[in-house]
C-alpha positions as a printed NumPy array, in Angstrom:
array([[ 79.431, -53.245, -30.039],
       [ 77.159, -56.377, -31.086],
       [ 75.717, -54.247, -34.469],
       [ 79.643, -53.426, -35.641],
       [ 80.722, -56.79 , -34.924],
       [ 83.113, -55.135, -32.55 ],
       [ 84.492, -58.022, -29.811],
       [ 84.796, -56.232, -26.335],
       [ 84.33 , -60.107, -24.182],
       [ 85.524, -63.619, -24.759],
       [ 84.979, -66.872, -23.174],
       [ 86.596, -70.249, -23.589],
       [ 87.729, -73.328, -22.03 ],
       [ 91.448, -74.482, -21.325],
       [ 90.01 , -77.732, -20.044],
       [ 87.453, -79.061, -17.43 ],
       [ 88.376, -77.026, -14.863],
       [ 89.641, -73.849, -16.066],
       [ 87.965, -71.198, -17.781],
       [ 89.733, -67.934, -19.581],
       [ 87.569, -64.59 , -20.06 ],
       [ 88.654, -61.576, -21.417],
       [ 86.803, -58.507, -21.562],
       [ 87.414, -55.194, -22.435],
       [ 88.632, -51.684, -19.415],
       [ 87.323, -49.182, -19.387],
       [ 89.257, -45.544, -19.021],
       [ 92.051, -43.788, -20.456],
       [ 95.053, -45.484, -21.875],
       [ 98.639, -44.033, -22.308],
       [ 99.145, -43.47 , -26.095],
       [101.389, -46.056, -27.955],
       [104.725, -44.088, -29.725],
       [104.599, -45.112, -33.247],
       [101.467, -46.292, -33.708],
       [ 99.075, -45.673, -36.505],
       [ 96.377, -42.719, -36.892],
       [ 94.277, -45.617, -37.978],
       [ 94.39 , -47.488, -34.305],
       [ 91.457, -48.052, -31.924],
       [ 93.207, -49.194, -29.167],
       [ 91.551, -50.946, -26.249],
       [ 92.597, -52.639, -23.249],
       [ 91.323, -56.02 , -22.715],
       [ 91.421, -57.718, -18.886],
       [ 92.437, -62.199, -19.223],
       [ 91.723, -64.071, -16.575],
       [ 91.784, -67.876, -16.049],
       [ 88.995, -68.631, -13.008],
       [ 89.012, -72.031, -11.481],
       [ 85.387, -73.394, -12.22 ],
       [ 85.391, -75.011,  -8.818],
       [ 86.102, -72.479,  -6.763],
       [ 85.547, -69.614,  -8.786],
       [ 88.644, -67.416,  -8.122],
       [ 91.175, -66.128, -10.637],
       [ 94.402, -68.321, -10.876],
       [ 95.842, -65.899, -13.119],
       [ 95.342, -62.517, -14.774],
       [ 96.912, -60.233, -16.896],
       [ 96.143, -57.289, -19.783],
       [ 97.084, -57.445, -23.187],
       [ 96.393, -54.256, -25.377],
       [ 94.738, -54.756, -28.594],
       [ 94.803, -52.123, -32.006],
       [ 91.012, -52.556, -32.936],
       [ 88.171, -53.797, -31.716],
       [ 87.435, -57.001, -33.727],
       [ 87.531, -60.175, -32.788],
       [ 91.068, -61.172, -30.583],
       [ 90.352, -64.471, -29.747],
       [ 89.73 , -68.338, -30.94 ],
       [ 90.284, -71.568, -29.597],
       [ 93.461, -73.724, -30.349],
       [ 94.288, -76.899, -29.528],
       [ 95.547, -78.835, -26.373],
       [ 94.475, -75.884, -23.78 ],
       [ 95.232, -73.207, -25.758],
       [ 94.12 , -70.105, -27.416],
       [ 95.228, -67.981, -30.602],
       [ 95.304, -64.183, -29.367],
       [ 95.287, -61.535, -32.847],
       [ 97.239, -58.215, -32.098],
       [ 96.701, -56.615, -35.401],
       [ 98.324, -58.543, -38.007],
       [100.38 , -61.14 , -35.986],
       [ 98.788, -64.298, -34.059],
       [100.038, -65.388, -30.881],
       [ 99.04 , -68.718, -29.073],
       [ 98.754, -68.607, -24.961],
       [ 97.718, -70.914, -22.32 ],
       [ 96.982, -71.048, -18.742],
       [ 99.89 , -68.689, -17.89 ],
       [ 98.15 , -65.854, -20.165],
       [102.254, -65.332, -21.779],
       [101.666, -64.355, -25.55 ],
       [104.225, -66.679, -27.607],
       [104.836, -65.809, -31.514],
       [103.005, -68.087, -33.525],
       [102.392, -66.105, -37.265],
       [102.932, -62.539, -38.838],
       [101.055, -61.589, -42.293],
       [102.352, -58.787, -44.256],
       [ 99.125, -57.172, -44.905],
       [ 95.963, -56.781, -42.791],
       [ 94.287, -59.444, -41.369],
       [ 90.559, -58.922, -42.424],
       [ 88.284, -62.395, -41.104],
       [ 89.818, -65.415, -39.204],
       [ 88.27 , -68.387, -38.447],
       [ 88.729, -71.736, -36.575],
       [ 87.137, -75.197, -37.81 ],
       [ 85.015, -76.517, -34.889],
       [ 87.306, -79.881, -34.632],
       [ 90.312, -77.112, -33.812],
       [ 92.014, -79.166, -37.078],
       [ 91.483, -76.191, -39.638],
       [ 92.86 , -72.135, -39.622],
       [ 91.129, -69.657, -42.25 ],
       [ 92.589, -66.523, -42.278],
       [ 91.812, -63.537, -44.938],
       [ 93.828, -60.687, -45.537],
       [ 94.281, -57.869, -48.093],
       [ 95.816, -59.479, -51.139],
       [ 98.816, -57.24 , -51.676],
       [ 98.766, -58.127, -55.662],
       [ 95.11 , -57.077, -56.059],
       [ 95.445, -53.982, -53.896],
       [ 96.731, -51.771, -56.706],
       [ 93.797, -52.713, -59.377],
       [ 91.227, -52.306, -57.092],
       [ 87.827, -51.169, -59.26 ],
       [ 85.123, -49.053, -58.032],
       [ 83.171, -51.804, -57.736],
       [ 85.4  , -53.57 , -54.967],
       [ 85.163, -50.353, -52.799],
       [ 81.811, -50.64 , -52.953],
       [ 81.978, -54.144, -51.307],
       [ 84.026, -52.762, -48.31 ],
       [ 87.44 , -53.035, -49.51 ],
       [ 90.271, -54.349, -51.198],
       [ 89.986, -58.285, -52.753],
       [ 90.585, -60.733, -49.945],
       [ 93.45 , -63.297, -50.175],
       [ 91.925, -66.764, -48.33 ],
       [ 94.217, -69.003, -47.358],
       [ 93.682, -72.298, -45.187],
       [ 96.087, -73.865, -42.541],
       [ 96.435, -76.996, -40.551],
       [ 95.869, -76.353, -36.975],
       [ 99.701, -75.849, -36.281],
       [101.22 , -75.779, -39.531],
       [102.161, -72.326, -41.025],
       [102.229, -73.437, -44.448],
       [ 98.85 , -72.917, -46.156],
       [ 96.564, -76.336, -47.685],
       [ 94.523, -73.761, -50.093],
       [ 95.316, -70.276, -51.229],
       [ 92.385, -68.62 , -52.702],
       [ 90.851, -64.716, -53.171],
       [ 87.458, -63.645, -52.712],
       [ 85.687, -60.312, -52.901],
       [ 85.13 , -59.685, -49.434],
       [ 85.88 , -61.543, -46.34 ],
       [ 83.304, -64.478, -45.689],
       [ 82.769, -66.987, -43.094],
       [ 83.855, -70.79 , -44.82 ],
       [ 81.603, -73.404, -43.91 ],
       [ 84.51 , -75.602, -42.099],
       [ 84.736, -79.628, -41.773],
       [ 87.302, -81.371, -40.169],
       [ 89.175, -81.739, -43.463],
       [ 87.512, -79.438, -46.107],
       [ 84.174, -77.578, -46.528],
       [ 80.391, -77.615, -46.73 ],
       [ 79.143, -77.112, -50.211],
       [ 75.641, -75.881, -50.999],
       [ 73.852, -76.165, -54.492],
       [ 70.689, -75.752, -55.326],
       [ 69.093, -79.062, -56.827],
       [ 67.154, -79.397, -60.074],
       [ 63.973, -79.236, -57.616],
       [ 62.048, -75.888, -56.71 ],
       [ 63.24 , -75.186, -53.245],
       [ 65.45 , -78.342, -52.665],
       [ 69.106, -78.139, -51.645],
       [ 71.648, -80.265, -51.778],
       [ 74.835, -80.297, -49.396],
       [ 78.025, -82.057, -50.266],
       [ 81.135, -82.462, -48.378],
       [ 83.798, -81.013, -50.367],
       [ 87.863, -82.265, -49.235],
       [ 90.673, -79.847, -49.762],
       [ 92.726, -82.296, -51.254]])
């Protein structure tokens, strides 16, 4: 699981006193009607354990289409849960509530470590039709990057890359690396959105 980047466990906190892990059952599932050839469906156990006394306060299964990543914190004691290419946002009750559909696959998400900042990348529907050779060399279709305020479904920054990559997040833009005039110096710059 660890060397495909596959996600079969989770852990998080919805605030001093509560903890939520998921992890993934084991077993035979009932198939899905309708769903794709392309699905790896798995079964994934949430459960919110009081720290102090170590029992489950609630529980419940959610069943996921692939095997990536499903989880990330949100804000305020709550969580953003990915079923394929639609994020939901649950709390203590474990009760998935719409937050956003995309209309093409979800390839890398991403939260910024103050919870202020969403990155999600998906296929960029107007690239997908002149995709070169080269691009299906680097794993796939371009990537459309687009960057959200914690909340907001309106994107701050729209941008494509070549392949899904991790964005080095601040609380209100990015982490810029250049390499200096200097043999083996860096420099780092904080870079805004605005």
């Amino acid at each position: 699981y660890l060397t495909y980047r596959l996600s079969s466990a989770a852990l998080g906190f919805f605030d001093d006193d509560h903890l939520l892990f998921t992890f993934r059952l084991g077993g035979l599932m009932k198939r899905a009607p309708g769903d794709p050839l392309g699905d790896d469906d798995q079964e994934i156990q949430a459960a919110v354990l009081d720290l102090g006394t170590g029992k489950v306060v609630q529980q419940t299964k959610w069943r996921m289409h692939d095997r990536s990543q499903y989880l990330w914190p949100y804000k305020d004691g709550q969580f953003l849960v990915r079923v394929r290419d639609a994020l939901f946002t649950t709390d203590s009750t474990l009760e998935l509530a719409p937050y956003m559909t995309f209309n093409s696959p979800i390839r890398a998400m991403q939260v910024s470590p103050d919870r202020r900042l969403l990155v999600v990348e998906t296929n960029d529907p107007a690239k997908l039709q002149s995709q070169t050779p080269d691009q299906s060399f680097l794993g796939g279709p371009p990537v459309k990057v687009m960057v959200f305020p914690m909340g907001d479904k309106t994107p701050i920054l729209e941008t494509e890359a070549k392949v899904p990559s991790p964005l080095p997040l601040l609380g209100d833009g990015l982490l810029d690396l250049l390499e200096a005039k200097a043999q083996k110096m860096w420099v780092m710059r904080d870079v805004p959105f605005e």
